[in-house]
Biopython code that builds the backbone (N, CA, C, O; Angstrom):
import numpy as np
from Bio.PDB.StructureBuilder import StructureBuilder

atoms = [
    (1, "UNK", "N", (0.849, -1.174, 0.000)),
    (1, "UNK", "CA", (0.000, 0.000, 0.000)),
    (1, "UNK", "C", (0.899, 1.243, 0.000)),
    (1, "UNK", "O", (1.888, 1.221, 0.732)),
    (2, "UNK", "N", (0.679, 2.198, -0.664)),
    (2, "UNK", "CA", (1.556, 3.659, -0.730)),
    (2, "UNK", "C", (1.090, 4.710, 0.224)),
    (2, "UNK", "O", (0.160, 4.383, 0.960)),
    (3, "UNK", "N", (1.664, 6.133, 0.358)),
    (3, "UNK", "CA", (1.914, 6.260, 1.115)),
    (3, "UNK", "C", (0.421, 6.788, 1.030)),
    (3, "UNK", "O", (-0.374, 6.611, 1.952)),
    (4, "UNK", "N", (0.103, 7.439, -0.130)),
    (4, "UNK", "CA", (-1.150, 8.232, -0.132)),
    (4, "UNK", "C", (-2.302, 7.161, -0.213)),
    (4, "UNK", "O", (-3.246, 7.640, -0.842)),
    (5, "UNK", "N", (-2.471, 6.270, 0.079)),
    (5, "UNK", "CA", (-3.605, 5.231, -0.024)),
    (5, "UNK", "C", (-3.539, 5.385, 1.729)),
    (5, "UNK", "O", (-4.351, 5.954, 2.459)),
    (6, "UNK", "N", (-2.576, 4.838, 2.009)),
    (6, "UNK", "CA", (-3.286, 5.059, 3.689)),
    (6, "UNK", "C", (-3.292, 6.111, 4.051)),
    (6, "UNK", "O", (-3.802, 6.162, 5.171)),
    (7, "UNK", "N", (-2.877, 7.366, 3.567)),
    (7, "UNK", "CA", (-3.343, 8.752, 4.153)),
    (7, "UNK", "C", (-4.946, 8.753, 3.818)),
    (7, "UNK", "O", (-5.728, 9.103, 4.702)),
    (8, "UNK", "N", (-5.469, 8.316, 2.402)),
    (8, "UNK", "CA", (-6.699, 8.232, 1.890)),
    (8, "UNK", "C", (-7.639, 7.751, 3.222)),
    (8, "UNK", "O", (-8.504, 8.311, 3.895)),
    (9, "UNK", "N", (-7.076, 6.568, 3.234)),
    (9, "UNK", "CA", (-8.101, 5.425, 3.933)),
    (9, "UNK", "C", (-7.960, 5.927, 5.796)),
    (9, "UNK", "O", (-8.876, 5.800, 6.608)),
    (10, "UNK", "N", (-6.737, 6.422, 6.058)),
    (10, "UNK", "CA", (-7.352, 7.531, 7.157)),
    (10, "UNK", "C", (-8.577, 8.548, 7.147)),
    (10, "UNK", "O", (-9.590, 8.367, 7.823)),
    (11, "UNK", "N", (-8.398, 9.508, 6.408)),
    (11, "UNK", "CA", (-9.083, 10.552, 6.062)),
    (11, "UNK", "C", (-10.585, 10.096, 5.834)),
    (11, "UNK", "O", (-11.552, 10.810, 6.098)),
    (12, "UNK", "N", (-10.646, 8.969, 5.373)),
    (12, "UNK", "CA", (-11.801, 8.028, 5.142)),
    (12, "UNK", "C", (-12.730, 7.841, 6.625)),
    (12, "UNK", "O", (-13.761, 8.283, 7.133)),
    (13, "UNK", "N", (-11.739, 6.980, 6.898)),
    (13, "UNK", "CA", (-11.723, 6.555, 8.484)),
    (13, "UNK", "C", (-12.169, 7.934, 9.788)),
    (13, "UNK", "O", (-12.670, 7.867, 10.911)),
    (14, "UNK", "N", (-11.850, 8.695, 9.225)),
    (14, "UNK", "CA", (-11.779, 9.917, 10.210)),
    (14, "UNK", "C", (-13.085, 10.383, 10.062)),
    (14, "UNK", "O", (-13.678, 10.600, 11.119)),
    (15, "UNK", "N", (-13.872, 10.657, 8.696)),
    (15, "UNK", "CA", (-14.615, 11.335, 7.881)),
    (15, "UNK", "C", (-15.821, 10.292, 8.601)),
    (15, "UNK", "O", (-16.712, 10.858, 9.234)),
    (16, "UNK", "N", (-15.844, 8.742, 8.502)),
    (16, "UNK", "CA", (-16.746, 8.178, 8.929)),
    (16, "UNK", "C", (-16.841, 8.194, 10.471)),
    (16, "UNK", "O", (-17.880, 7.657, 10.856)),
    (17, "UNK", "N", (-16.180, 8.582, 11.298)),
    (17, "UNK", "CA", (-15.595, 8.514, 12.389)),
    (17, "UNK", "C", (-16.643, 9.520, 13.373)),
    (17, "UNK", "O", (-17.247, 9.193, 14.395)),
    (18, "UNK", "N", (-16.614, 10.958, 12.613)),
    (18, "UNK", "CA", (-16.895, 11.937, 12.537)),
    (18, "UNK", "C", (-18.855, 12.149, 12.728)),
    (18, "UNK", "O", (-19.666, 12.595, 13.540)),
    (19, "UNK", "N", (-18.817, 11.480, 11.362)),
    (19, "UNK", "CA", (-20.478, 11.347, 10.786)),
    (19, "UNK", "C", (-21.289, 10.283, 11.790)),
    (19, "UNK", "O", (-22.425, 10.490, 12.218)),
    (20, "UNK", "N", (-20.495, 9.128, 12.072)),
    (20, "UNK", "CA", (-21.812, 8.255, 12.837)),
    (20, "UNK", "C", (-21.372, 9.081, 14.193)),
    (20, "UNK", "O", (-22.250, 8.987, 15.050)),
    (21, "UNK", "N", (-20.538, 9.657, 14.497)),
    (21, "UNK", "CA", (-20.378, 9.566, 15.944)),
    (21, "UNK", "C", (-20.912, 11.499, 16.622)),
    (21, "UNK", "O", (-21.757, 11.940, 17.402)),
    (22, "UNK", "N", (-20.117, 11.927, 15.981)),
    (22, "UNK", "CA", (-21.290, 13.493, 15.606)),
    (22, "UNK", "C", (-22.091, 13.819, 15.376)),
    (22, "UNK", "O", (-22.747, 14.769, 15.802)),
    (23, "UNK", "N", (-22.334, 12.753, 14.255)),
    (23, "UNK", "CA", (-23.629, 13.227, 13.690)),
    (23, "UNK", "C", (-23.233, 14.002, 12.226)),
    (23, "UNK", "O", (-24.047, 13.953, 11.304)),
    (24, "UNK", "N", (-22.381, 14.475, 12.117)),
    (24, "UNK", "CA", (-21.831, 15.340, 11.131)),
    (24, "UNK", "C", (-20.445, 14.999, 10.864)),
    (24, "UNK", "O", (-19.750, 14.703, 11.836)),
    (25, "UNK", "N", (-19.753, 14.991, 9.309)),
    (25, "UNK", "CA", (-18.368, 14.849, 8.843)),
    (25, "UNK", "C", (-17.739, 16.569, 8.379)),
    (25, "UNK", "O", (-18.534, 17.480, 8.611)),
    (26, "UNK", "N", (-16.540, 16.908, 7.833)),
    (26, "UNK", "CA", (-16.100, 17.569, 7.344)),
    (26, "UNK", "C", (-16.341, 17.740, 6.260)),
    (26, "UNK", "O", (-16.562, 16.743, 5.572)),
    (27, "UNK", "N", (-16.408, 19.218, 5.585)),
    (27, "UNK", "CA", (-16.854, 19.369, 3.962)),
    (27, "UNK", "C", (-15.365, 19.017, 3.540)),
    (27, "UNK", "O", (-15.263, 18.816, 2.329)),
    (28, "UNK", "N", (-14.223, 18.901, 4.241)),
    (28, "UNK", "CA", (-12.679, 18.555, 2.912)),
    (28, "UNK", "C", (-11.903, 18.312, 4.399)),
    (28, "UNK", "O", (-11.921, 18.985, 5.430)),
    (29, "UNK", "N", (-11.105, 16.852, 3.997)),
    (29, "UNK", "CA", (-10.488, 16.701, 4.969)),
    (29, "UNK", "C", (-9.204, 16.026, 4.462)),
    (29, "UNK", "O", (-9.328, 15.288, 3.485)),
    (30, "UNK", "N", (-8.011, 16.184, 4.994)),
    (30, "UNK", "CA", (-6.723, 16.208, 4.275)),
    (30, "UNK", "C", (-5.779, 15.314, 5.590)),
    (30, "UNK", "O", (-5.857, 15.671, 6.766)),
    (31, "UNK", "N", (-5.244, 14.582, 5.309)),
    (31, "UNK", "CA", (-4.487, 13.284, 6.162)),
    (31, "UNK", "C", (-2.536, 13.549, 5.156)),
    (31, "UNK", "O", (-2.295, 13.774, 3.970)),
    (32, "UNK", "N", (-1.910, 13.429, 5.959)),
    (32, "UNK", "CA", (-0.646, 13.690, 6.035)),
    (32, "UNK", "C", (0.293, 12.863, 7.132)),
    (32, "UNK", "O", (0.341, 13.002, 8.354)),
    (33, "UNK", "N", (1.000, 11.982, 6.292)),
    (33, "UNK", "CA", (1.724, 11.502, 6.874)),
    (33, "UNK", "C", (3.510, 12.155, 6.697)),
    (33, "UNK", "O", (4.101, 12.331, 5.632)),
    (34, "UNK", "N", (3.971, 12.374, 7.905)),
    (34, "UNK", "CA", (5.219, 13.192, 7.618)),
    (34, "UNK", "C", (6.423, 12.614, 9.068)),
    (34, "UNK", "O", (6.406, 12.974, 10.245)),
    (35, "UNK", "N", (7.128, 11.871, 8.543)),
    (35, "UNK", "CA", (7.881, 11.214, 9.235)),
    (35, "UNK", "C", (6.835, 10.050, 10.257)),
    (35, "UNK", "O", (6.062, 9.127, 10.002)),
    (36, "UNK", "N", (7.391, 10.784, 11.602)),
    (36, "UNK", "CA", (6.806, 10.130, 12.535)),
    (36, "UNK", "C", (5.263, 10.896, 13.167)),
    (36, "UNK", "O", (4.920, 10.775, 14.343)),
    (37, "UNK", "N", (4.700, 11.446, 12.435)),
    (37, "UNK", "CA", (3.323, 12.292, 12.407)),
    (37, "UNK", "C", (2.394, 12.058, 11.591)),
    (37, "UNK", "O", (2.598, 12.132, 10.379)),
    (38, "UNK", "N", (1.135, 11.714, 12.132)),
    (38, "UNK", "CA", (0.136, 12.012, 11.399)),
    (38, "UNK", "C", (-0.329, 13.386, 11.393)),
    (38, "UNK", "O", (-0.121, 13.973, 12.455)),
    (39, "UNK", "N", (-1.013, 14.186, 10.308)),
    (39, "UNK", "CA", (-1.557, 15.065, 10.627)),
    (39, "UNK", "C", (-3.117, 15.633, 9.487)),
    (39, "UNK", "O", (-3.303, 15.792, 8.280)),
    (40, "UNK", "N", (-3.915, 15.768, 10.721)),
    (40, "UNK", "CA", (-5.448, 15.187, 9.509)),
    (40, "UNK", "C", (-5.926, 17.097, 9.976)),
    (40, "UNK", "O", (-6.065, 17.653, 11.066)),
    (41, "UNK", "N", (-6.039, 17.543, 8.678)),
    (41, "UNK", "CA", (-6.428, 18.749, 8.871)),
    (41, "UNK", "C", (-8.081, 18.617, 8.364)),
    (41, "UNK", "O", (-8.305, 17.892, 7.394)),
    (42, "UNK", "N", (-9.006, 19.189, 8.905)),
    (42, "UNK", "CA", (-10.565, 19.464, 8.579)),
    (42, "UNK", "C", (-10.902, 20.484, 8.430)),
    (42, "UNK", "O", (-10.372, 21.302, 9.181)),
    (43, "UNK", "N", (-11.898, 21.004, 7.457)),
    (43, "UNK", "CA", (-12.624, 22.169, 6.988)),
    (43, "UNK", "C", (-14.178, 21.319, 7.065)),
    (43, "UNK", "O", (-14.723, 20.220, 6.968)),
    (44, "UNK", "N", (-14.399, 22.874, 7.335)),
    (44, "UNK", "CA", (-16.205, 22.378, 7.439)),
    (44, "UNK", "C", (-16.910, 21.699, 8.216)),
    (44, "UNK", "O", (-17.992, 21.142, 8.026)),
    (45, "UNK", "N", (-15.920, 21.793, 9.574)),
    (45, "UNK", "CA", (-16.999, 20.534, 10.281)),
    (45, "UNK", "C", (-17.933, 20.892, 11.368)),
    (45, "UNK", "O", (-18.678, 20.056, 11.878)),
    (46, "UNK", "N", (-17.876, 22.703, 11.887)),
    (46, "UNK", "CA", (-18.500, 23.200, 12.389)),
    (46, "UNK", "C", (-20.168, 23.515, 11.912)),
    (46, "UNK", "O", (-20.661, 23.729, 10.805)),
    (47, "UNK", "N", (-20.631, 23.452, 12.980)),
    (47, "UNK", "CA", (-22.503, 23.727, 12.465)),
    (47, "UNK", "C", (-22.611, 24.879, 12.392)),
    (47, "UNK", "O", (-21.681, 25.527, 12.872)),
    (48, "UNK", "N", (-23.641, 25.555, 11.842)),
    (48, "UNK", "CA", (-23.681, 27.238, 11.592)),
    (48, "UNK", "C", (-23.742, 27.546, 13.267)),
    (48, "UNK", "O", (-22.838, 28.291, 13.646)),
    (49, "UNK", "N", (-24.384, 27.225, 13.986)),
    (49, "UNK", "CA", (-24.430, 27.866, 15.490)),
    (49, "UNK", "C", (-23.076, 27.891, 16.270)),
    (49, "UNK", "O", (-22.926, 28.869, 17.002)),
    (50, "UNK", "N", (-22.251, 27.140, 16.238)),
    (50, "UNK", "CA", (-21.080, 27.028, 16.616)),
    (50, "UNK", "C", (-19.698, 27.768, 15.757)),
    (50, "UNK", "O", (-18.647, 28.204, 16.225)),
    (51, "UNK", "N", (-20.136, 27.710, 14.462)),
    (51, "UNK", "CA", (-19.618, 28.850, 13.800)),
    (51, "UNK", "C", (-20.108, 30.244, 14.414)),
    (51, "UNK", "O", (-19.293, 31.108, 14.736)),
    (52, "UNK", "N", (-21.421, 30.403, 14.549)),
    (52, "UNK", "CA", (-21.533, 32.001, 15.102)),
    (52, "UNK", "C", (-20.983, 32.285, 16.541)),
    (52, "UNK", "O", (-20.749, 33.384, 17.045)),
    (53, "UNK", "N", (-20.806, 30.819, 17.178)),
    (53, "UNK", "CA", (-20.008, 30.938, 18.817)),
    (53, "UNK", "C", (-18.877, 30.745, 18.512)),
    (53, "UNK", "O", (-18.294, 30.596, 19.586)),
    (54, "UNK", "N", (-18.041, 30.632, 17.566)),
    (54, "UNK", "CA", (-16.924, 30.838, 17.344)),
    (54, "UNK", "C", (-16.436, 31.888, 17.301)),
    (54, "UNK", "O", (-15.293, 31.936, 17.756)),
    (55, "UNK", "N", (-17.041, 33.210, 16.750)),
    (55, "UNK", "CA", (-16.639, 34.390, 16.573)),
    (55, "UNK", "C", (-16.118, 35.233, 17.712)),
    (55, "UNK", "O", (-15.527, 36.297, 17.527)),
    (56, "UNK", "N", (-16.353, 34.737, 18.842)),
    (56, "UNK", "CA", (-15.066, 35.392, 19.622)),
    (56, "UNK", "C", (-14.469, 34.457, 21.226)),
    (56, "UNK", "O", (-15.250, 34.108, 22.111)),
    (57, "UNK", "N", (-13.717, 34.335, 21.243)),
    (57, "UNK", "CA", (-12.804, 33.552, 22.517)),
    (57, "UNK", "C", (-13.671, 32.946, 23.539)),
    (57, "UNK", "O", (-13.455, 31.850, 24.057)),
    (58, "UNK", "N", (-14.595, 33.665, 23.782)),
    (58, "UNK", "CA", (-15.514, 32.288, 25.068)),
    (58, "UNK", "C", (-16.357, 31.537, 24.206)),
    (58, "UNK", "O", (-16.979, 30.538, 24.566)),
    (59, "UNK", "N", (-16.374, 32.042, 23.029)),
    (59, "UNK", "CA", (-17.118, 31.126, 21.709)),
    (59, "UNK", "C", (-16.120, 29.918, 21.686)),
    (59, "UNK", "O", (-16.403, 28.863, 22.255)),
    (60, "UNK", "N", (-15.647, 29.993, 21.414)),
    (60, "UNK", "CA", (-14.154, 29.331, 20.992)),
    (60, "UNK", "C", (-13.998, 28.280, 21.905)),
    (60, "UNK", "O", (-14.008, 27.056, 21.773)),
    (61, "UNK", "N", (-13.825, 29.163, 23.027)),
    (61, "UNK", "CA", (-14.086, 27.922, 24.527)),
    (61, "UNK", "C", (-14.961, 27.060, 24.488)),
    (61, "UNK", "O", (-14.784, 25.871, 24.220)),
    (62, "UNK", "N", (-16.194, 27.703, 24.807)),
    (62, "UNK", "CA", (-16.895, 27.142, 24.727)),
    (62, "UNK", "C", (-17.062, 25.606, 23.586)),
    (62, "UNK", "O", (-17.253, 24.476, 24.035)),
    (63, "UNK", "N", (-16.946, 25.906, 22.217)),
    (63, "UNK", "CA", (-17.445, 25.184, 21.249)),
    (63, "UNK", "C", (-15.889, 24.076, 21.312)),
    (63, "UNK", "O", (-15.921, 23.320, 20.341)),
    (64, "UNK", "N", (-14.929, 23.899, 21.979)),
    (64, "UNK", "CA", (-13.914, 23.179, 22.428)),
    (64, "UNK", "C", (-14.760, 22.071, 22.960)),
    (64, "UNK", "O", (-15.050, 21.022, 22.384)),
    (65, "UNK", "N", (-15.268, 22.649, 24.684)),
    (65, "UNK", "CA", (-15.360, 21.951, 25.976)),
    (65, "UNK", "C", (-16.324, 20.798, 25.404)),
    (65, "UNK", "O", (-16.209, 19.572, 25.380)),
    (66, "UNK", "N", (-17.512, 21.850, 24.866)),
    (66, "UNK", "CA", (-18.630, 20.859, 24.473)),
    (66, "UNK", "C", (-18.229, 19.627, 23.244)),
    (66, "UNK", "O", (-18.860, 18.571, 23.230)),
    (67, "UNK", "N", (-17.222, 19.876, 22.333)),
    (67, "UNK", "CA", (-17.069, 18.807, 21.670)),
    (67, "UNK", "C", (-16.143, 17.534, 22.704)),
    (67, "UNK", "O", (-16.087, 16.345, 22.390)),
    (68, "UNK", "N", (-15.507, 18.117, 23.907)),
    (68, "UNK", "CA", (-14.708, 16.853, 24.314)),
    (68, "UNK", "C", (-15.592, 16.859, 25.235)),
    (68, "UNK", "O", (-15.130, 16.118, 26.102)),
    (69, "UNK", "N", (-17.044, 17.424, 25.733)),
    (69, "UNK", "CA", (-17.908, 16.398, 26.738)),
    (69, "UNK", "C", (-18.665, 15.266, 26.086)),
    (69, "UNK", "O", (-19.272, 14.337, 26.618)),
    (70, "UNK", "N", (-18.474, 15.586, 24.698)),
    (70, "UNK", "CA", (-19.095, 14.422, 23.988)),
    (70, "UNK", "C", (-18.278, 13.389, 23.626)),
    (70, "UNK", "O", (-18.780, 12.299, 23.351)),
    (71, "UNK", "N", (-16.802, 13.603, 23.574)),
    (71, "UNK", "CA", (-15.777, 12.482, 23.639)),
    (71, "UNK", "C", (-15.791, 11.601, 24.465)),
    (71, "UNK", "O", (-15.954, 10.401, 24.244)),
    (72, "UNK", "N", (-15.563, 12.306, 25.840)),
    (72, "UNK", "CA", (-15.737, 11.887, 27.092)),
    (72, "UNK", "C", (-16.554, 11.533, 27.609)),
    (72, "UNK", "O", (-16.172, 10.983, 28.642)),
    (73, "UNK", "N", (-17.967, 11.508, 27.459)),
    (73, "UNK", "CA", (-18.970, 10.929, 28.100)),
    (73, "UNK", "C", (-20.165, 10.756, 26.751)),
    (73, "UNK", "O", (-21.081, 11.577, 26.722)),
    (74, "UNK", "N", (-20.109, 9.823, 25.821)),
    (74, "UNK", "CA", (-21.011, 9.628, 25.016)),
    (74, "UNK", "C", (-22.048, 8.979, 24.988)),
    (74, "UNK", "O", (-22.763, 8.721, 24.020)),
    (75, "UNK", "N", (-22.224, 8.532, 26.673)),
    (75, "UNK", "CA", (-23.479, 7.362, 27.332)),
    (75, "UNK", "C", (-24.250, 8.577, 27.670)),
    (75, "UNK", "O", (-25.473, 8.516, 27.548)),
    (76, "UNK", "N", (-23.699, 9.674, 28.080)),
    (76, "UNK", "CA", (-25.131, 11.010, 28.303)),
    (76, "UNK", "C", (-25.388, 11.925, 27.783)),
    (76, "UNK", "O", (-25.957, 12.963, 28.120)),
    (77, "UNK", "N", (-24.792, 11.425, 26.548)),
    (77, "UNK", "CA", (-25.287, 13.062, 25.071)),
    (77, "UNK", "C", (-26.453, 12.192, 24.212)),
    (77, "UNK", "O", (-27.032, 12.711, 23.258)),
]
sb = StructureBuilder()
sb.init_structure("model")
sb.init_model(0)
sb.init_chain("A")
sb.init_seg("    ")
for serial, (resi, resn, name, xyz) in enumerate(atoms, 1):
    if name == "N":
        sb.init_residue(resn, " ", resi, " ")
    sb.init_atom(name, np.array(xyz, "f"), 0.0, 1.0, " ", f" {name:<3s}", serial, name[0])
structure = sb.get_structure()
């Protein structure tokens, strides 16, 4: 397998990862393998409401905490 087939089949992996478990995937998502690093960059994966709480620093916070209380506890979301 090359190098860009398993960057693919990450990005894949991530994208489905995303969708059953969010609820939602990324509109373009880009996987990079570089030495000893992965690195999976995403566009688009914010909802319009969290985009508008993004627009300034306790937005920001905020729209952080709440995605890792759903990491962290996915038996009560």
């Amino acid at each position: 397998m090359t190098k860009g087939q398993i960057e693919a089949q990450l990005s894949e992996a991530i994208s489905k990862f995303e969708l059953n478990y969010m609820g939602r995937g990324p509109d373009q998502i880009r996987t990079i393998i570089l030495q000893d690093m992965i690195i999976i960059r995403q566009n688009g994966f914010l909802s319009i409401s969290e985009e508008n709480l993004a627009q300034s620093k306790d937005g920001v916070e905020l729209v952080k905490k709440s995605g890792l209380l759903f990491l962290k506890a996915p038996e009560r979301c």
